[in-house]
C-alpha positions as CSV (number, residue, x, y, z in Angstrom):
1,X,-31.6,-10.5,-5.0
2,X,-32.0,-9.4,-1.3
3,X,-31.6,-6.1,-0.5
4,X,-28.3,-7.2,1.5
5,X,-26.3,-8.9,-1.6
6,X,-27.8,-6.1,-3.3
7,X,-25.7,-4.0,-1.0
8,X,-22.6,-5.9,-0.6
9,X,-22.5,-6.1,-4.8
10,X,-23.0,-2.1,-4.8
11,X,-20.0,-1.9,-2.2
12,X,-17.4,-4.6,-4.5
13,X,-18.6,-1.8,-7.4
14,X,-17.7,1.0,-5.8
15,X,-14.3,-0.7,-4.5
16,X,-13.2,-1.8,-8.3
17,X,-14.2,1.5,-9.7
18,X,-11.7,3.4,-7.5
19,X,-9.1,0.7,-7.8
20,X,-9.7,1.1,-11.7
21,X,-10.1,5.1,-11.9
22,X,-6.4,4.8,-10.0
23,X,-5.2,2.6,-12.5
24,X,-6.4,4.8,-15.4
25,X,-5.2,8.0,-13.6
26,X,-1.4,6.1,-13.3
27,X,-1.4,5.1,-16.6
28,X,-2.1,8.6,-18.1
29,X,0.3,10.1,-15.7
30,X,3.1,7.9,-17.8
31,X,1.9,9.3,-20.9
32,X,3.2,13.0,-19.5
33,X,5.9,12.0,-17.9
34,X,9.7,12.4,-18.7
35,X,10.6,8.7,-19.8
36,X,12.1,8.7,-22.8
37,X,10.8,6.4,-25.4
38,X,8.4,3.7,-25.4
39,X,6.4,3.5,-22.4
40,X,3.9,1.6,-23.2
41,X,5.8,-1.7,-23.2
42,X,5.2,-2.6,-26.3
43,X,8.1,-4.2,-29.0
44,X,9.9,-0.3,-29.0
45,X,14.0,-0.7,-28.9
46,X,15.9,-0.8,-25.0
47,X,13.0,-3.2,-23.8
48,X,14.0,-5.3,-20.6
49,X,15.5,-8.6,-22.1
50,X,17.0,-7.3,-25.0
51,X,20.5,-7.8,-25.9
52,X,22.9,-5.1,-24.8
53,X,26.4,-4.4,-26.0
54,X,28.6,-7.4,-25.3
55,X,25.5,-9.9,-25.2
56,X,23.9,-8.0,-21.6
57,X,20.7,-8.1,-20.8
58,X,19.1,-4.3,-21.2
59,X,17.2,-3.2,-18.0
60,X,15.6,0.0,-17.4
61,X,15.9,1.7,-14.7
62,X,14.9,5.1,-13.0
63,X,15.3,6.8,-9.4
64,X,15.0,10.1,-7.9
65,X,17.6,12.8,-9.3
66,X,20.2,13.3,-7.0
67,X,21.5,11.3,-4.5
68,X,19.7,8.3,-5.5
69,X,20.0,8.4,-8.8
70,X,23.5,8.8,-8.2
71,X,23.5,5.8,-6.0
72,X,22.4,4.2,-9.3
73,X,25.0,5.4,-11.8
74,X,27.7,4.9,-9.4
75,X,27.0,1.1,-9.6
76,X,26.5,1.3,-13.2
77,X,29.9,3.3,-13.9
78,X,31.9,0.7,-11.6
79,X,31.1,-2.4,-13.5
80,X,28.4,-4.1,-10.7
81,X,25.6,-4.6,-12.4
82,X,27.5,-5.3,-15.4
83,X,29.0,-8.0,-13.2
84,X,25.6,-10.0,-13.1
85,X,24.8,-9.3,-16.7
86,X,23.0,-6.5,-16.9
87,X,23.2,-3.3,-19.4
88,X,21.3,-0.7,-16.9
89,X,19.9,2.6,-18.4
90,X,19.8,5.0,-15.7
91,X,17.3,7.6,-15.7
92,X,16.4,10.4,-13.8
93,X,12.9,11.1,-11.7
94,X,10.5,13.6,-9.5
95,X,10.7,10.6,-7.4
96,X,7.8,9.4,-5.0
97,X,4.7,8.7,-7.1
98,X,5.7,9.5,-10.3
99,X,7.4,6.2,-11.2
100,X,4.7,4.0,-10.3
101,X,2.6,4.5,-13.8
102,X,5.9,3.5,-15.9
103,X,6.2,0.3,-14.0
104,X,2.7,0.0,-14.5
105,X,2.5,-0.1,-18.0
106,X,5.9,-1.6,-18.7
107,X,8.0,1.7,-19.3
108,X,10.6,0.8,-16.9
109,X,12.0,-2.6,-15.2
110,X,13.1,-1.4,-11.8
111,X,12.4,2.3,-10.3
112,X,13.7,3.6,-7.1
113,X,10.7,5.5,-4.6
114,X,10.3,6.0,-1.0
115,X,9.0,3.6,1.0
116,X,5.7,5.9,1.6
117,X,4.5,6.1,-1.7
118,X,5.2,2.4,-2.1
119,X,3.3,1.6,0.8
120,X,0.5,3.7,-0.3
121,X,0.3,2.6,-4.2
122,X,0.5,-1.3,-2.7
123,X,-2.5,-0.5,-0.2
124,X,-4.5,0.8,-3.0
125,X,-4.4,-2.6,-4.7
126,X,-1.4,-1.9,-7.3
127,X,0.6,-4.6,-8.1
128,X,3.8,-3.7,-7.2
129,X,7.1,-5.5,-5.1
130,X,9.8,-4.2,-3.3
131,X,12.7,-5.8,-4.6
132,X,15.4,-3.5,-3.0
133,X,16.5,-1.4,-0.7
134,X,16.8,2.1,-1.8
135,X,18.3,5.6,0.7
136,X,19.0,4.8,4.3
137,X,19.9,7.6,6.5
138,X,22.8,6.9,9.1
139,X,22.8,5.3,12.6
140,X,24.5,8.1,13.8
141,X,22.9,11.1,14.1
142,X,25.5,13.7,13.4
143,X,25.4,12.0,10.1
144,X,21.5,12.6,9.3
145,X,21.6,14.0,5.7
146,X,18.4,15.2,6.9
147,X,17.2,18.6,9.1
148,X,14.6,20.6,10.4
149,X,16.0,24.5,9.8
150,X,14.8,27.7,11.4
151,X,16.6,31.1,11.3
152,X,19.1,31.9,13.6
153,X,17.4,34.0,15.7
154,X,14.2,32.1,15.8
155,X,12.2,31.3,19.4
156,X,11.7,27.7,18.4
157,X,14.6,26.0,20.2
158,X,13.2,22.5,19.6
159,X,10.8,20.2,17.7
160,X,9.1,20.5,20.7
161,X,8.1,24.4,19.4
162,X,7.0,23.7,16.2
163,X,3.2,23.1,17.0
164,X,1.3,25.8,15.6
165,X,3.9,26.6,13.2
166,X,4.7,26.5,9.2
167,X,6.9,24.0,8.0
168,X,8.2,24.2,4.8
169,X,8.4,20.4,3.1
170,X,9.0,19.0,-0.2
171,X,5.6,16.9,-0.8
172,X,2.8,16.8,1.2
173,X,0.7,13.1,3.0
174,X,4.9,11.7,2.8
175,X,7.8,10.5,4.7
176,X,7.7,14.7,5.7
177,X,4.9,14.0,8.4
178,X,6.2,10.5,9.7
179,X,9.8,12.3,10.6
180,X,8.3,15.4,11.7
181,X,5.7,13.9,13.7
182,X,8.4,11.5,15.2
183,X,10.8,14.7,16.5
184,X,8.2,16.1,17.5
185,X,6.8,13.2,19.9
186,X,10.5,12.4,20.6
187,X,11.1,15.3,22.8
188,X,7.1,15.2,23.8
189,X,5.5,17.8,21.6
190,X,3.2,17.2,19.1
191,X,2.1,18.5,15.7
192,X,-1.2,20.1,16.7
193,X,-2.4,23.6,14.6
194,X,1.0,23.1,12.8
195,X,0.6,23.8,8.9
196,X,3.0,21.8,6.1
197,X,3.8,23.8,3.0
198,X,5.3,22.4,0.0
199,X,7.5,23.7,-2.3
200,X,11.3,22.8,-3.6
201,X,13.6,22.2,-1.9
202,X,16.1,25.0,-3.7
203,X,12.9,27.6,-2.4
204,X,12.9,26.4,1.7
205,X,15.9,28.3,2.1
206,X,15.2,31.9,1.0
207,X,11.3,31.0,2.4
208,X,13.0,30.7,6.1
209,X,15.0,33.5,5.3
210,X,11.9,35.6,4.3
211,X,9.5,34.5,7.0
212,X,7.0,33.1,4.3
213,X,7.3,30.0,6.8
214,X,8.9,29.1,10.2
215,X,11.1,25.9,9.7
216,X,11.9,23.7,6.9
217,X,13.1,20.1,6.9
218,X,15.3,20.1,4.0
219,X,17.8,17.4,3.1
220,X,21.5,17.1,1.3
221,X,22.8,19.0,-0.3
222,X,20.5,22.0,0.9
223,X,21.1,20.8,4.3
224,X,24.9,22.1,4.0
225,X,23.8,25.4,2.1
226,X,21.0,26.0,4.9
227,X,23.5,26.0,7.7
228,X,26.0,27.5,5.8
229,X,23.4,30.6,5.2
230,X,23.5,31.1,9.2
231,X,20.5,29.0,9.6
232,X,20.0,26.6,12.6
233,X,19.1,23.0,13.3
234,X,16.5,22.1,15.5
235,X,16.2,18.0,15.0
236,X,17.1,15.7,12.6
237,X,13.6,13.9,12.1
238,X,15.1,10.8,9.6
239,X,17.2,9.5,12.8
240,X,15.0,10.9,15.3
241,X,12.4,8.2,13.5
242,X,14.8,5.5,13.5
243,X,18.5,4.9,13.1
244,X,19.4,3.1,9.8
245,X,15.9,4.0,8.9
246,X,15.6,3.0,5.3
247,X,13.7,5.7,3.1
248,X,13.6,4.5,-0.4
249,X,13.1,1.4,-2.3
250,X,13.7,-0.1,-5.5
251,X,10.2,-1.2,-7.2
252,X,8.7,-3.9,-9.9
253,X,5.3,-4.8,-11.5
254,X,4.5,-7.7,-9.5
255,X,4.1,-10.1,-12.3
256,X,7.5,-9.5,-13.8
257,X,9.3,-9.4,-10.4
258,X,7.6,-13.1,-9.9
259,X,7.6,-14.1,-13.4
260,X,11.4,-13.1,-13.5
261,X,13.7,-13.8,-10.7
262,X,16.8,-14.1,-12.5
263,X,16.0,-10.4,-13.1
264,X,15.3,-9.6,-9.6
265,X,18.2,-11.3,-8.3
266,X,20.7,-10.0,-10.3
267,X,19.5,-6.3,-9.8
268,X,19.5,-7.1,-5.9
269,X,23.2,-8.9,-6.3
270,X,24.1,-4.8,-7.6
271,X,22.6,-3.1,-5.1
272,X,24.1,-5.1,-2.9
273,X,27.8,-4.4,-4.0
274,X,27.6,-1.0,-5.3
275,X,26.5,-0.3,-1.4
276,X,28.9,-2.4,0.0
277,X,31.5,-0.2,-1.6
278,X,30.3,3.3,-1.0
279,X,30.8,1.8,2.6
280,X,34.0,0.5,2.3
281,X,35.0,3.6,0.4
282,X,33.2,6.6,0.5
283,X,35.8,9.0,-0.8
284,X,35.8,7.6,-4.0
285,X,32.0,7.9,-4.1
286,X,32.0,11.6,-3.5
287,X,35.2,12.1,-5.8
288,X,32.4,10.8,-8.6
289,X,29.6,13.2,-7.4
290,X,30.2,15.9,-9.6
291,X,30.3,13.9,-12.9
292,X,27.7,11.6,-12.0
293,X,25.5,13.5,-9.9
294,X,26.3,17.6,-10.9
295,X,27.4,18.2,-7.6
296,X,30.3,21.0,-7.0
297,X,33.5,18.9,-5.6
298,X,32.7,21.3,-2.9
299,X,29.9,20.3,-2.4
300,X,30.6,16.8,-2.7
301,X,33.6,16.9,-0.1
302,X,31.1,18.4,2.8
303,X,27.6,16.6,2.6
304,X,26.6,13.9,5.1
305,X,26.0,11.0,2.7
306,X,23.3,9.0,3.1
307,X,23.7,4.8,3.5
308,X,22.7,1.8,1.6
309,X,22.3,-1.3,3.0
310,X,21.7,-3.8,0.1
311,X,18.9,-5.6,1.5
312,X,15.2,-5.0,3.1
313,X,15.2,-3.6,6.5
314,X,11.9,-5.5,7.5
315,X,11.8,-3.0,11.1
316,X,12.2,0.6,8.8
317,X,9.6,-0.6,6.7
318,X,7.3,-1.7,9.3
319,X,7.6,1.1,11.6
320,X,6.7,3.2,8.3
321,X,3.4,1.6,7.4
322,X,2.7,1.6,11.1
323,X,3.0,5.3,11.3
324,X,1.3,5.9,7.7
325,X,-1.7,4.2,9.2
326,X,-1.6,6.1,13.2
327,X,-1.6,9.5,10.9
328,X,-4.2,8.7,8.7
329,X,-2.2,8.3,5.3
330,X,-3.5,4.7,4.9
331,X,-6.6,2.8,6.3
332,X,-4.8,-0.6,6.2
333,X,-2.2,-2.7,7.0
334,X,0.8,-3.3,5.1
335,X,0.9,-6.8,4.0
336,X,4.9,-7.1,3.8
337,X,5.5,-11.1,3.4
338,X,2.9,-9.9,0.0
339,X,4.9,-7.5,-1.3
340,X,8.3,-7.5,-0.2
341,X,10.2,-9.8,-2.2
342,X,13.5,-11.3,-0.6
């Protein structure tokens, strides 16, 4: 063997090693996570394709706990799913990352993440498709459920101000960086010396309040509770990114999204009209909050909701991976016409 196929073999190696220690590391995630039952896809009861009550198919699915989990149950609870034949288990998640190893493994059918994660898990070589379209924030801006927060009396009048600064955000090399980065270049300032700390959302609030960091981007409903504590917004980095830009998607294994469309498009036919009617009425979807979601009615009546538009928005998702890629949190392309399935 020459000393060049020698090389090029010792490369492929070291590619399929990583793509395999990720696979391993994914699939002993699932084994700690909070899935109840079998996740190993094996013959355990609830498995996708069994019969539900009244002859329904059984599908599990899981997305982040709040909002979009509540996007989720509201569909379930108003017949649309059950409208295309499907019993839907709804469960709750961390969100982001943590789904990906029960789809993996066959633990779950369909799980809502955010497009960032997605993006990243896909690049990596996982097979995963985006078969829905998951949190969109509004086109109008006074609707963003989404904003940066400093303290009243803070200097920083402006994205603009933050470089240099601490910024309190949920998770770390996320949708966090692309939104703040994009307020920040929006007004034409820039992120340089700024630091990004994580931590809860329900601990960004006393943080600011403390000076243990200098702004937070916080979302719904801590958004409300933020300003409501006397606190002050400085951007709103989800529109500031993109109007309508979509946030999260709904997920499959590759192989069972392909292998099974009827599946695929009867989940999408939901989504579709459980988001059609949180547009039509909204009042009705924030009268549910409370039971489906644990939000006070208070609470519920005073948010800025987020959107849902049913489908793919091809632009959102592209601008996304572009970004992910300009700041470093992928070293390829996204290969959407692969991955996204229609």
């Amino acid at each position: 063997m020459t000393e060049r196929n020698k090389g090029m073999t010792a490369s492929l190696m070291r590619r399929l090693s990583a793509l395999l220690l990720a696979l391993v590391v994914l699939v002993g995630a699932a084994a700690c996570s909070d899935y109840p039952g079998d996740l190993s896809g094996g013959s355990g009861s609830g498995g996708s394709g069994a019969a539900g009550e009244g002859g329904l198919r059984k599908v599990r699915a899981s997305d982040t706990a709040g909002m979009p989990s509540a996007f989720l149950k509201y569909g379930v609870q108003r017949g649309f799913f059950r409208a295309q034949g499907l019993d839907v288990e709804v469960q709750t998640s961390a969100g982001g990352a943590a789904v990906i190893p029960a789809l993996i493994n066959g633990g779950l059918d369909v799980a809502g993440s955010n497009v960032v994660s997605a993006v990243t898990a896909m690049n990596r070589g996982l097979p995963l498709a985006m078969v829905g379209s998951g949190t969109s924030t509004s086109t109008d801006p006074g609707q963003d459920f989404s904003g940066i927060l400093v303290p009243a009396d803070s200097p920083i009048r402006s994205a603009r101000d933050l470089a240099g600064k601490r910024i309190a955000v949920n998770t770390l090399r996320n949708i966090n960086e692309i939104v703040i980065d994009a307020s920040t270049r929006k007004v034409g300032g820039s992120l340089s010396g700024a630091k990004l700390v994580e931590m809860g959302f329900p601990d960004m609030g006393p943080a600011v309040e403390r000076g243990d960091v200098d702004a937070a981007l916080m979302i719904e409903p801590f958004l409300s509770s933020g300003k409501a504590a006397g606190m002050r917004e400085i951007a709103r980095p989800y529109t500031d990114t993109r109007p309508g830009l979509q946030i999260g998607t709904y997920l499959m294994a590759m192989k069972k999204a392909r292998e099974d469309r009827e599946l695929v498009t009867a989940f999408q036919a939901g989504v579709r009209r459980t988001a059609e009617e949180i547009e039509r009425d909204p009042a009705a979807f924030r009268a549910a909050l409370p039971k489906i979601a644990g939000f006070s009615p208070k609470v519920a009546s005073g948010i800025h909701l987020p959107s849902w538009k049913g489908t793919t928005d091809r632009a959102s998702i592209q601008l996304i991976a572009g970004s992910m890629r300009r700041l470093g949190l992928t070293d390829k392309p996204f290969d959407y016409e692969k991955h996204v399935l229609k």
